[in-house]
C-alpha positions as CSV (number, residue, x, y, z in Angstrom):
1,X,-20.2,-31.5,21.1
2,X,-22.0,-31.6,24.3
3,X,-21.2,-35.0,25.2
4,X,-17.5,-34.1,24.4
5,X,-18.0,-31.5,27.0
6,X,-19.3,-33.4,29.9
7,X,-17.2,-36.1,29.0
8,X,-14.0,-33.4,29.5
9,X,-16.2,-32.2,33.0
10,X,-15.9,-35.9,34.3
11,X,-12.4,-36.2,33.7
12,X,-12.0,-33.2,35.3
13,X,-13.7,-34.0,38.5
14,X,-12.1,-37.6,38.0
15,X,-8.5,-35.6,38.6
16,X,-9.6,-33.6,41.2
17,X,-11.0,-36.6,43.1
18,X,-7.9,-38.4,42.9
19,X,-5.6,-35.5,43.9
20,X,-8.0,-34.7,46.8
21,X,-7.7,-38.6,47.5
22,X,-4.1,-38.2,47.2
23,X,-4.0,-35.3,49.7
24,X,-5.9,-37.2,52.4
25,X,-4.1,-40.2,52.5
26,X,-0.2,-38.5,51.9
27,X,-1.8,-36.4,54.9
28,X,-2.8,-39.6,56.9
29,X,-0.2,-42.5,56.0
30,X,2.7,-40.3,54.4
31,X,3.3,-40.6,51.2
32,X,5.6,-43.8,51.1
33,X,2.7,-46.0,53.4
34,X,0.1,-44.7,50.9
35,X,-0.5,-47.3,47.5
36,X,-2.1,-46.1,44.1
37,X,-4.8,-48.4,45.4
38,X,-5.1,-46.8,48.5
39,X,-5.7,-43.0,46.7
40,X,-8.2,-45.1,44.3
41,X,-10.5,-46.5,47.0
42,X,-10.7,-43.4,48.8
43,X,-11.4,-41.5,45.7
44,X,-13.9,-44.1,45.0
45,X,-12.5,-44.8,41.2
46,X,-10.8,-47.8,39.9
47,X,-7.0,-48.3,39.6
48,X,-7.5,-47.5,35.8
49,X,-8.8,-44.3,36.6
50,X,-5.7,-43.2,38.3
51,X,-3.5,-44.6,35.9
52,X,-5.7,-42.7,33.1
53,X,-4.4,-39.4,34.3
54,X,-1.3,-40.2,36.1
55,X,1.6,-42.1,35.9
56,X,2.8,-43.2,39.0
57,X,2.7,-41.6,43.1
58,X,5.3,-39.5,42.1
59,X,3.4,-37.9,39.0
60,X,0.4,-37.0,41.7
61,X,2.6,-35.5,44.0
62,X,4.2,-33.6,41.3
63,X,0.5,-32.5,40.3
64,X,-0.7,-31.3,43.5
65,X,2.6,-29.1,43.8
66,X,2.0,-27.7,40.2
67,X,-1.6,-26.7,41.5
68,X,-0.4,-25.1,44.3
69,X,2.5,-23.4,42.9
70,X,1.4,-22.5,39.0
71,X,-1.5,-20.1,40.3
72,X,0.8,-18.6,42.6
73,X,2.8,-17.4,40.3
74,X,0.2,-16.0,38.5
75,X,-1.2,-14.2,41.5
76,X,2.4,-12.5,41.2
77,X,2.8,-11.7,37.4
78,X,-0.4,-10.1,37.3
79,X,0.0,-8.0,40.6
80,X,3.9,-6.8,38.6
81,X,1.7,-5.7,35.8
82,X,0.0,-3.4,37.9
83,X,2.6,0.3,37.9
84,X,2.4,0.9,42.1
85,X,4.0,3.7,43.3
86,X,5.9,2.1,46.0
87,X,6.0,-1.2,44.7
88,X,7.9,-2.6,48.5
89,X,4.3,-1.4,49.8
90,X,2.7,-2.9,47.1
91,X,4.7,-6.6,48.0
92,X,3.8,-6.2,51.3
93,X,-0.2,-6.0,50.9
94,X,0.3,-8.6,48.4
95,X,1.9,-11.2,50.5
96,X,-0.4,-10.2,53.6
97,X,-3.7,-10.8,51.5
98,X,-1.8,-14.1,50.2
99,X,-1.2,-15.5,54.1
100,X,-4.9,-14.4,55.1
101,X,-6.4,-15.8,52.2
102,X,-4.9,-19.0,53.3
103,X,-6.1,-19.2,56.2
104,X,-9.0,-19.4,54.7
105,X,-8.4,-22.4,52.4
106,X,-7.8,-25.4,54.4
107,X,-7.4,-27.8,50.9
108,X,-4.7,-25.2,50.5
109,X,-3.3,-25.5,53.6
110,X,-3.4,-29.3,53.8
111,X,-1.4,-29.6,49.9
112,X,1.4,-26.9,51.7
113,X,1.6,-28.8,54.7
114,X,2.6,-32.0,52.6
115,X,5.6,-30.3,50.8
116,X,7.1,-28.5,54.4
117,X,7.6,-31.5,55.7
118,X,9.0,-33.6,52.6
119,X,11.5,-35.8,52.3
120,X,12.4,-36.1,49.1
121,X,14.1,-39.2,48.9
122,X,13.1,-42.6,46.7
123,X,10.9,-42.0,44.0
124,X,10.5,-38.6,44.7
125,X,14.5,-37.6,44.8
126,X,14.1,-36.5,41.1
127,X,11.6,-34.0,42.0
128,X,13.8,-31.8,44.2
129,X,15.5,-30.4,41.6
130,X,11.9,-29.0,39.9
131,X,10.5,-27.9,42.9
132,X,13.4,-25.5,44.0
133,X,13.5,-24.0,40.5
134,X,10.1,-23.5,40.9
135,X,11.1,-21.5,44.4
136,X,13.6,-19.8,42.6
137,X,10.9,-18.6,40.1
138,X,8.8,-17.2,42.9
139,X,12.0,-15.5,44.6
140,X,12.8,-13.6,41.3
141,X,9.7,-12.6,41.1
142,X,9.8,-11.1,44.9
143,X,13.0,-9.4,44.0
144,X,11.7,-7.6,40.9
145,X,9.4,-5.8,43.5
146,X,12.8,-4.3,45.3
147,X,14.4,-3.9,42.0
148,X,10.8,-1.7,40.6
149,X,11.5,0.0,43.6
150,X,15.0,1.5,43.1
151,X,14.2,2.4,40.1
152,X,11.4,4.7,41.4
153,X,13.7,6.0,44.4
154,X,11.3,4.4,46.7
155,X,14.0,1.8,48.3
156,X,17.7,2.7,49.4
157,X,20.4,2.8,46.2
158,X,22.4,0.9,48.6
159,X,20.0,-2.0,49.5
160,X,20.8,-4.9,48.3
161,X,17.4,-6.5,46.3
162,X,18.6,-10.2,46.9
163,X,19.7,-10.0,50.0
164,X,16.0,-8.6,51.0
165,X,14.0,-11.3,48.5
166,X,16.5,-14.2,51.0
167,X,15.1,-12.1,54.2
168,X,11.6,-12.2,52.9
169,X,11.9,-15.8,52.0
170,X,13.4,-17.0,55.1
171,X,10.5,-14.5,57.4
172,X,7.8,-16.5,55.5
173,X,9.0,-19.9,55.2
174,X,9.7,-19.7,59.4
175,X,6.1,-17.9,59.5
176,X,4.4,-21.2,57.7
177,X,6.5,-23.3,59.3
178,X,4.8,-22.0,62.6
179,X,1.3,-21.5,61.3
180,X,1.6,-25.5,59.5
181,X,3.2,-27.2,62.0
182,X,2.3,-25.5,65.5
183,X,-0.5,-23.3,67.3
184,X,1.5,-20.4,68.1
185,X,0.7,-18.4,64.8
186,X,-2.6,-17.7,63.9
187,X,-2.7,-16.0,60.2
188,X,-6.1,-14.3,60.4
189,X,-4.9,-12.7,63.7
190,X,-0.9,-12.3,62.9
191,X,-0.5,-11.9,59.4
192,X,-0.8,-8.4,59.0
193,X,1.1,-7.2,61.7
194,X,4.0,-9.7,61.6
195,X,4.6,-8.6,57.3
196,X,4.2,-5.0,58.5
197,X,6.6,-5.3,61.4
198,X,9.0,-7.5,58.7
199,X,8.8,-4.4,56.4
200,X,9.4,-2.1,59.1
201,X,12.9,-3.8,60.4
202,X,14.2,-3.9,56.7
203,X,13.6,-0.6,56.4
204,X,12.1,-0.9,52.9
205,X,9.6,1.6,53.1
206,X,11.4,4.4,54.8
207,X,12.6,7.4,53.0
208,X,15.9,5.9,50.7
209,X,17.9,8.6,52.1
């Protein structure tokens, strides 16, 4: 049994090395100019290695999204199970510990940066699809906090819950898009008052009358 363990631990790492691999070259040569041999050698494993735990480019890049993605989503179930009296308040913390926590992760960062700017065309055309249902999983999620909401009497009757998720969406992608791809935004500095001032203009957390 505990050479079945450690031989589960080295796959492990094994993965992680490649997808870390992956990231750096995607990051440096894009992810057309970058080979399977390319992510092997800087990963420091063989070809069979890679191949052992993924099928093609594609299948990595489909990886590193899942691992960005999956626990995000259970960052946001768990937070739903928790009965907040003002759950808009509640979004709002949630999402500003979420943007200065990333701040803080720059393996984080680099994966995020990688799907903001990709094309997906070629091989990767197929993936489009999956990745914007996974957005739409997230967005549901968001608007079940504005939803929780009217039915405390903590958010406007009249609002509109999907229109707000599509306002939240669209204030945070712009946000990252700043933070990723300029150096006007600094998260650790702007986070918290940009998602309080968002809050503020939609006029989620004012009295609903």
């Amino acid at each position: 049994m505990p050479v079945m363990r450690k031989t589960k631990e080295d796959a492990q790492k094994t993965r992680q090395a490649i997808l870390q691999a992956a990231i750096e070259d995607f990051s440096n040569k894009g992810f057309f100019n970058t080979s399977l041999d390319d992510i092997a050698k800087t990963a420091g494993v063989t070809r069979g290695a890679v191949y052992w735990h993924f099928n093609n480019k594609a299948d990595i890049f489909n990886a590193l999204h899942k691992d960005l993605h999956e626990p995000f989503i259970q960052v946001l179930l768990a937070d739903l199970e928790t009965d907040s009296d003002h759950p808009v308040l509640q979004l709002r913390d949630l999402m500003t510990d979420l943007l200065i926590n990333l701040a803080n992760e720059p393996h984080k960062e680099q994966v995020m940066r990688l799907f903001f700017n990709c094309d997906y065309s070629g091989v990767l055309a197929p993936l489009q699809e999956q990745h914007s249902n996974s957005k739409r999983e997230s967005l549901d999620l968001f608007e079940a906090y504005f939803k929780r909401a009217q039915e405390k009497g903590k958010l406007n009757p009249k609002a509109d819950p999907h229109i707000l998720t599509l306002t939240l969406h669209c204030f945070l992608k712009g946000l990252l898009t700043e933070y990723l791809n300029n150096d006007i935004i600094d998260l650790k500095t702007h986070a918290r008052p940009l998602i309080k001032q968002l809050f503020e203009g939609l006029k989620a957390v004012h009295n609903p009358s």
